[in-house]
N, C-alpha and C positions, 0 to 999 in steps of 0.2 A: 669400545666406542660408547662415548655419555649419551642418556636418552637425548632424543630432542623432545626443544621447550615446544608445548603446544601451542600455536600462533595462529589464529586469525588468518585465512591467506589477505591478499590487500584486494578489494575490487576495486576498478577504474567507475569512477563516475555515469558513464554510460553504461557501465552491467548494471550497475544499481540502477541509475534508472527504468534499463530495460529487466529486472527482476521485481521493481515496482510495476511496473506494467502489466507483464502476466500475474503478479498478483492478484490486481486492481480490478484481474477480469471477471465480472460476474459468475460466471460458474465456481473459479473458484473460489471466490467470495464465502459463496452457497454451500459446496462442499468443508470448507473449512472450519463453518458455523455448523455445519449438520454433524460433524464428526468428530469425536475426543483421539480418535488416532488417525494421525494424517502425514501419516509415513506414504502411503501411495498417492496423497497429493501434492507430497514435493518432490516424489519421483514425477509428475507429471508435468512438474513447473522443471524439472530440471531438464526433460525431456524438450520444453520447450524453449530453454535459457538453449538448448547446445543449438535449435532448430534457429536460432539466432546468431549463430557461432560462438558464444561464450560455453565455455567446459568445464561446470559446477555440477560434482552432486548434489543427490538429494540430501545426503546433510550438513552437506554447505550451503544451499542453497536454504533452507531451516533455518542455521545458526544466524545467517545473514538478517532473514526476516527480524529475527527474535531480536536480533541487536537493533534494527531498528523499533520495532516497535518501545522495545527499550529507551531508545533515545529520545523520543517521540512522548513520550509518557511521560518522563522527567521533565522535558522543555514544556510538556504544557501543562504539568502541575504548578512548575517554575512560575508561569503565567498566571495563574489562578489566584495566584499568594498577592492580595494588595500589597504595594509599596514595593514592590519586588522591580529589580528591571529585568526587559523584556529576556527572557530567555529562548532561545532556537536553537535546531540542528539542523543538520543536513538533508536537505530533501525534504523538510519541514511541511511546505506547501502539498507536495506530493500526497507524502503520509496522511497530511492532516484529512482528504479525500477521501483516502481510504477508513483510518481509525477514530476523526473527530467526528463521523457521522454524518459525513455531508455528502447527503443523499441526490444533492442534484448534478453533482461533477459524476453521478455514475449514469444516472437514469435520465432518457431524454423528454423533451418536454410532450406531451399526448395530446396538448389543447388544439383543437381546430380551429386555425387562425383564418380559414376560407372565409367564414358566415361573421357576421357583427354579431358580440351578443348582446344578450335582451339588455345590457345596463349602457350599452354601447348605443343601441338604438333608444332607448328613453333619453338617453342626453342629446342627439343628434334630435 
């Protein structure tokens, strides 16, 4: 019997989004950046993909990441480059959340909106 070709399994739309998600999630955010080996934190993201019904190991559930961040990286160099047209991938918006740095789609807002403040009441 011929090897077989190493392939990508396909995910459906919705595991990738629901594998962005647990991503996306603060802790392992946190974990991800604090650690060079994070082999038991994509057994925990896989442990939560299956707590979802989807059935990816921990190193597919890796390879997956990694292609997107991959994709994600290329589309927004793509972008960066005047004169360039617009470059995207999939789940674009999502990613961008997570890898462009956009710290308010994670973190909610802390301002206490109860009281006016002091610039609020000098104009009123």
């Amino acid at each position: 019997m011929p090897p077989r070709a190493r392939r990508s399994p396909v995910w459906s739309n919705g595991e990738v989004l629901e594998l962005i998600s647990v991503w996306r999630e603060e802790a392992v955010q946190s974990q991800l950046c604090s650690s060079r080996r994070n082999y038991d934190i994509f057994r925990q993201i896989s442990r939560d993909m299956m707590e979802r019904s989807h059935d990816w190991d921990a190193l597919q559930c890796r390879f997956k990441v990694k292609e997107l961040q991959n994709a994600y990286r290329k589309a927004h160099k793509g972008n960066s480059c005047s004169g360039a047209a617009p470059a995207t991938c999939r789940f674009y918006k999502e990613l961008d959340a997570i890898l462009g740095g956009d710290l308010t789609s994670t973190q909610s807002n802390t301002m206490d909106t109860s009281e006016p403040s002091s610039t609020r009441r000098e104009e009123e």
